[in-house]
C-alpha positions as CSV (number, residue, x, y, z in Angstrom):
1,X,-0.7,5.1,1.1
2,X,-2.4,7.4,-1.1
3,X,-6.0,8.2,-0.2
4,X,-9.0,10.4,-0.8
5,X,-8.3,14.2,0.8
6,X,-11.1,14.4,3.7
7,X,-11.7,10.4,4.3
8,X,-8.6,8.4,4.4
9,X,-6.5,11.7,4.0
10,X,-7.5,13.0,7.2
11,X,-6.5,9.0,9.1
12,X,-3.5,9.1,7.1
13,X,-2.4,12.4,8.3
14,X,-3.0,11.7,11.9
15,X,-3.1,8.7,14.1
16,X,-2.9,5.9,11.2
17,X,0.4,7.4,9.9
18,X,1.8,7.8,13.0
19,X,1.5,4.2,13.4
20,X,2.7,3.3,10.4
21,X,5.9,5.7,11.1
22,X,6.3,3.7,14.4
23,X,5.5,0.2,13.0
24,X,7.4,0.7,9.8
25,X,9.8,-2.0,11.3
26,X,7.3,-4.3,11.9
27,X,5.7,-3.7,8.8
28,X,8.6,-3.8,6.2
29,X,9.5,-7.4,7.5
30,X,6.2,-8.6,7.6
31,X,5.7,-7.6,3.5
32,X,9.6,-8.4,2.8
33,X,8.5,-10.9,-0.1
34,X,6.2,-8.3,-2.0
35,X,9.3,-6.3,-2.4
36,X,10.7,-8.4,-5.4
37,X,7.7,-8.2,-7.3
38,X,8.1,-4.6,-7.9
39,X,12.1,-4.5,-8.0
40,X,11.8,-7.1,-10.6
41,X,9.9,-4.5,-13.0
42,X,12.7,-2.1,-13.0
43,X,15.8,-3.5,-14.6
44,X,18.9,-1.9,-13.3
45,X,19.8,-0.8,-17.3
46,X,16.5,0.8,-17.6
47,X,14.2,2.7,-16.6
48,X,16.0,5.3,-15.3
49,X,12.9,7.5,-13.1
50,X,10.5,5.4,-10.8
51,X,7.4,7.0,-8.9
52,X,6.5,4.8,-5.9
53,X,2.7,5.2,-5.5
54,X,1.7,5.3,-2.1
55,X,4.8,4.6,-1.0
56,X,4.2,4.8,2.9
57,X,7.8,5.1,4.9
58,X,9.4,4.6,2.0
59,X,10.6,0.9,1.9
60,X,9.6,0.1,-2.0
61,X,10.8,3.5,-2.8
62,X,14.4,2.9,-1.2
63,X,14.4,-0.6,-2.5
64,X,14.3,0.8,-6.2
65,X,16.5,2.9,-5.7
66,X,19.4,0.8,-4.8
67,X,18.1,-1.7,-7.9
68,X,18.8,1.7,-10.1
69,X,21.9,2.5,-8.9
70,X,23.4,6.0,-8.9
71,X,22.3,6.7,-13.0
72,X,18.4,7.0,-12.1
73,X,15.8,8.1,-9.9
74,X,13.5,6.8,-7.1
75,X,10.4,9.1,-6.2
76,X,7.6,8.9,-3.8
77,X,4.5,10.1,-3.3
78,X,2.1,10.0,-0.1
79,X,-1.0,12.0,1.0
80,X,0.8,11.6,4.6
81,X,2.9,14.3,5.6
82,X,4.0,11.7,8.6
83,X,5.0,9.1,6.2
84,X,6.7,10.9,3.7
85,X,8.7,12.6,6.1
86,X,9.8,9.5,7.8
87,X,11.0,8.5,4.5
88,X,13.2,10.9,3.7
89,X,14.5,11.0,7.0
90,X,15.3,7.2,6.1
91,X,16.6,7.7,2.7
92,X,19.0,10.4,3.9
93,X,20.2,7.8,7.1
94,X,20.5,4.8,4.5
95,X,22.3,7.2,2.3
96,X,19.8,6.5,-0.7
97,X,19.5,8.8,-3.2
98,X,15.4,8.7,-3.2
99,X,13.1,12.2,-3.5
100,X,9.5,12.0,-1.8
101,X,6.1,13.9,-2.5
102,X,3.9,14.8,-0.2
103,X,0.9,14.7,-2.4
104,X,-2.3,12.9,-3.4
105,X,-1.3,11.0,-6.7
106,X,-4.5,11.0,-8.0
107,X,-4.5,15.0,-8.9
108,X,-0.6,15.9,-8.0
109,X,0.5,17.9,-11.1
110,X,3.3,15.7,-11.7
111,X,5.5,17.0,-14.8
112,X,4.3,15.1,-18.1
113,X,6.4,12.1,-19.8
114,X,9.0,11.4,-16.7
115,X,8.7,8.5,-15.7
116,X,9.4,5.2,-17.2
117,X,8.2,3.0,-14.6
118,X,5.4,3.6,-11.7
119,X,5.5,0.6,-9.0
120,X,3.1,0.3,-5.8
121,X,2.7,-2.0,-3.4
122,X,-0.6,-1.8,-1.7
123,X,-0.8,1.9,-2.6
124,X,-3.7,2.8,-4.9
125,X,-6.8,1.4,-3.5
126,X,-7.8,4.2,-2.0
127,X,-8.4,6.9,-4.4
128,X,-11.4,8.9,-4.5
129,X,-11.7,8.5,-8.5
130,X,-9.6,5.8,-9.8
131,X,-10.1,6.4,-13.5
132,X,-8.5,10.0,-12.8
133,X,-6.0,8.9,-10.7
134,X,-4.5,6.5,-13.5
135,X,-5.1,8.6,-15.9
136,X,-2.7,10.9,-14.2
137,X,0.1,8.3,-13.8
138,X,-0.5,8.0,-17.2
139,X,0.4,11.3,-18.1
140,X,3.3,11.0,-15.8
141,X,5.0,8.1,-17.7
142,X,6.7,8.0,-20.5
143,X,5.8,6.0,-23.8
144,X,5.9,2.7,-22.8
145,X,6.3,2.9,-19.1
146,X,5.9,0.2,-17.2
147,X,3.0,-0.3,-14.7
148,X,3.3,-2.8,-11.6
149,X,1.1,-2.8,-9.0
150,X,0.8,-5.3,-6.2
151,X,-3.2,-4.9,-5.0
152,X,-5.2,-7.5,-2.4
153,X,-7.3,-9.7,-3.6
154,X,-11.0,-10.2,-2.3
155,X,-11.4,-10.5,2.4
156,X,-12.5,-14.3,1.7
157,X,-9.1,-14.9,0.8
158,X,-7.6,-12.8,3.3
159,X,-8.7,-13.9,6.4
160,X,-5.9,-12.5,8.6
161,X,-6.8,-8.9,7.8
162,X,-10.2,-9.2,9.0
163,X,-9.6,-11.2,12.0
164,X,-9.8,-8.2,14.7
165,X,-12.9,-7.0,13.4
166,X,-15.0,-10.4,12.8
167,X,-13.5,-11.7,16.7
168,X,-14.0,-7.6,18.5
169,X,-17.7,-7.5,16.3
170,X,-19.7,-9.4,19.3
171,X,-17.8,-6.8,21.4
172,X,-18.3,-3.3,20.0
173,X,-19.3,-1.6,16.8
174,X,-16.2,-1.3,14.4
175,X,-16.5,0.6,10.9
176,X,-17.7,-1.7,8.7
177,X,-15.9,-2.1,5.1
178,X,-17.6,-0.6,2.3
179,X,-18.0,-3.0,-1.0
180,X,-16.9,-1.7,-3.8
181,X,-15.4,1.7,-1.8
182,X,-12.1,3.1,-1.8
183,X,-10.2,0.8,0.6
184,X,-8.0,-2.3,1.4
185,X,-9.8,-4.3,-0.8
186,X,-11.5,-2.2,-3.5
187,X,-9.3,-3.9,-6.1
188,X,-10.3,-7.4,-5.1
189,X,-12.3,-7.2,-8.7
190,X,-9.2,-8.3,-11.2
191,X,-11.9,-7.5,-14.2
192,X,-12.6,-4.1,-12.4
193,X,-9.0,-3.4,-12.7
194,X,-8.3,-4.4,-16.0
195,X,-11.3,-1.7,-16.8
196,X,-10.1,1.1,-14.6
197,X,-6.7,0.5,-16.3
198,X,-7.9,0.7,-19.9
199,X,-10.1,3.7,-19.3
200,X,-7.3,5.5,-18.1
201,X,-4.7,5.0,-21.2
202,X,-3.1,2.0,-19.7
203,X,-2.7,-1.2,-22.4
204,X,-1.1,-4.7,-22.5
205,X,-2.8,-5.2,-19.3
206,X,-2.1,-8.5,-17.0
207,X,-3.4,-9.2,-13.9
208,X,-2.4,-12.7,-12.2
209,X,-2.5,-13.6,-8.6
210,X,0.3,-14.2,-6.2
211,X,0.2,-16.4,-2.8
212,X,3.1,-14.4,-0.7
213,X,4.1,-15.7,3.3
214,X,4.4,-12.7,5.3
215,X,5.9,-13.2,8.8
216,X,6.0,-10.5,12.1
217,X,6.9,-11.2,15.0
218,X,4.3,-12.4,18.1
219,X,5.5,-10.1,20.5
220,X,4.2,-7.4,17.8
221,X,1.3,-8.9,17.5
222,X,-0.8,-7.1,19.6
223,X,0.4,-3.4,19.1
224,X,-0.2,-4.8,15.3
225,X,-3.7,-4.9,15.7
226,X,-4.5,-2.3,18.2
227,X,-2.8,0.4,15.9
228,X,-3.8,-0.3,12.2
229,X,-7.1,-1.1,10.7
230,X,-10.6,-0.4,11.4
231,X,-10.6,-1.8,15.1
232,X,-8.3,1.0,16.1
233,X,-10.2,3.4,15.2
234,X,-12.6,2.8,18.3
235,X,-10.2,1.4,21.2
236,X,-8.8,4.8,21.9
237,X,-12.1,6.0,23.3
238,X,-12.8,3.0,25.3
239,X,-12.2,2.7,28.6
240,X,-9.4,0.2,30.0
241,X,-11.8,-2.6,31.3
242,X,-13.6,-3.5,28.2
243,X,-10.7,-2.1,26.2
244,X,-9.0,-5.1,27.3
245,X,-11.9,-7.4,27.1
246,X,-11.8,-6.7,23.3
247,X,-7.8,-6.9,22.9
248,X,-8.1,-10.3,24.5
249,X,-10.7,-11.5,22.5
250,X,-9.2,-10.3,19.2
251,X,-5.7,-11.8,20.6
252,X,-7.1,-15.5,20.9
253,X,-8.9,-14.9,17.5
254,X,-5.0,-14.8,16.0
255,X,-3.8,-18.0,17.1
256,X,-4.5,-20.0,14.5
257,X,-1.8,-17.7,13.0
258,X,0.6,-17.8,15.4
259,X,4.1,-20.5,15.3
260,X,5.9,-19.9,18.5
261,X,8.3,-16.8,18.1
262,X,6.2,-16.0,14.5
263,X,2.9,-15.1,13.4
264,X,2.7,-16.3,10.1
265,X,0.0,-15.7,7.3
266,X,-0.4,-15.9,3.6
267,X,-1.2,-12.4,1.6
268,X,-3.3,-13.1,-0.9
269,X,-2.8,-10.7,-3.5
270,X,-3.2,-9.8,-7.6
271,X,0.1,-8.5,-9.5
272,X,-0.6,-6.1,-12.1
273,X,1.2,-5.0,-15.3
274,X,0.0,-2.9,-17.6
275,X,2.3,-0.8,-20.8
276,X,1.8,3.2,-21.5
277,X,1.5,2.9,-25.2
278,X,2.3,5.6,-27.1
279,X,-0.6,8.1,-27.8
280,X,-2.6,6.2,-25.3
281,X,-2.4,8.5,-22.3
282,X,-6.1,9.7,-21.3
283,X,-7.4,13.4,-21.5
């Protein structure tokens, strides 16, 4: 995930990509069905170069790849050293041919007119200055690149990704989100988007939402929650007794979710496409 060097660059770097790295199981069954949404914008006949956006351990990035086949490209850029070297480690043991950045898309001097798609799936929330970050995709991508992003829509309609932190709130004091901040949800606004998008040289914009099941298994549950999001953040200073006063709690706050073997929720999410039409790439 890409992220602002200093906030989220710092989490991404340490503890919360180390999580990912180990979870990156867990995580790539859990968001299986997103992964169509963004193979589906790269036709195997063309385009031949795809950048992955925040592409994590790598999953989206691999998956292109094999949709290209041997005649293009799959790259993939990350401000987590962790991350992105987990997926190459992974794209050399799959025997993919995929490249990876470590980098923060939002700046990263990425050579000019390359790529004719960019793809991310839950990768570009987090950017310190949107309008430049697109803006330098932009400049990335060819004439009439295609754009698809897969974003989250607004917490209401999420309820599963707020669940720790609403049951562990009673409990102890986790980080609260910032509205309208670089995070999970700062792209919850489609209209928003659509702005950020056409300020930064992006046209034939189209944002519609998607309902996607996502599934992990129970017995993940648990290290699930205690590893990513903001309630992690505070259980590793706590001691064990009330450390596991909270991790009950939260656990019980998840059943609703839970379907014997399965935890099973709905991601509630906005699918973006957008064109870079010629002469329309931004300063």
């Amino acid at each position: 995930m890409d992220a602002t060097p200093g906030t989220y660059g710092d989490r991404w770097n340490g503890p919360g990509g180390h999580a990912w790295v180990d979870l990156q199981p867990v995580l790539d069954g859990m968001f299986r069905h997103l992964v169509p949404y963004l193979t589906e914008a790269v036709p195997a006949e063309q385009p031949r170069r795809v950048l992955d956006v925040g592409c994590g351990t790598g999953g989206v990035t691999l998956a292109v790849a094999r949709r290209l086949g041997p005649a293009g490209h799959s790259v993939g850029v990350d401000i987590s050293e962790p991350l992105v070297a987990a997926a190459g480690e992974r794209a050399e043991r799959e025997g993919v041919p995929a490249s990876f950045i470590h980098a923060d898309a939002q700046d990263h001097p990425f050579e000019p007119a390359v790529f004719d798609a960019v793809v991310s799936r839950f990768g570009v929330m987090f950017f310190g200055d949107s309008v430049e970050a697109f803006g330098n995709l932009r400049r990335a991508a060819t004439d009439d690149a295609r754009l698809r992003l897969v974003v989250w829509r607004d917490a209401e309609e999420n309820p599963f990704m707020t669940t720790a932190e609403r049951a562990a709130a009673p409990l102890v004091d986790v980080p609260p989100r910032s509205a309208g901040q670089p995070g999970q949800f700062a792209f919850a606004d489609r209209d928003k988007v659509g702005r950020i998008l056409a300020e930064s040289g992006w046209s034939g914009i189209d944002i519609r939402p998607a309902d996607v099941e996502c599934v992990l298994p129970e017995a993940e549950l648990e290290n699930y929650f205690t590893r990513l999001g903001p309630l992690s953040q505070v259980l590793g200073d706590m001691e064990e007794g009330p450390r596991r006063e909270v991790v009950d709690t939260v656990r019980a706050a998840f059943d609703t979710f839970v379907h014997g073997a399965d935890v099973r929720f709905t991601a509630a999410v906005w699918v973006v496409d957008a064109r870079a039409s010629a002469g329309s790439a931004a300063p």
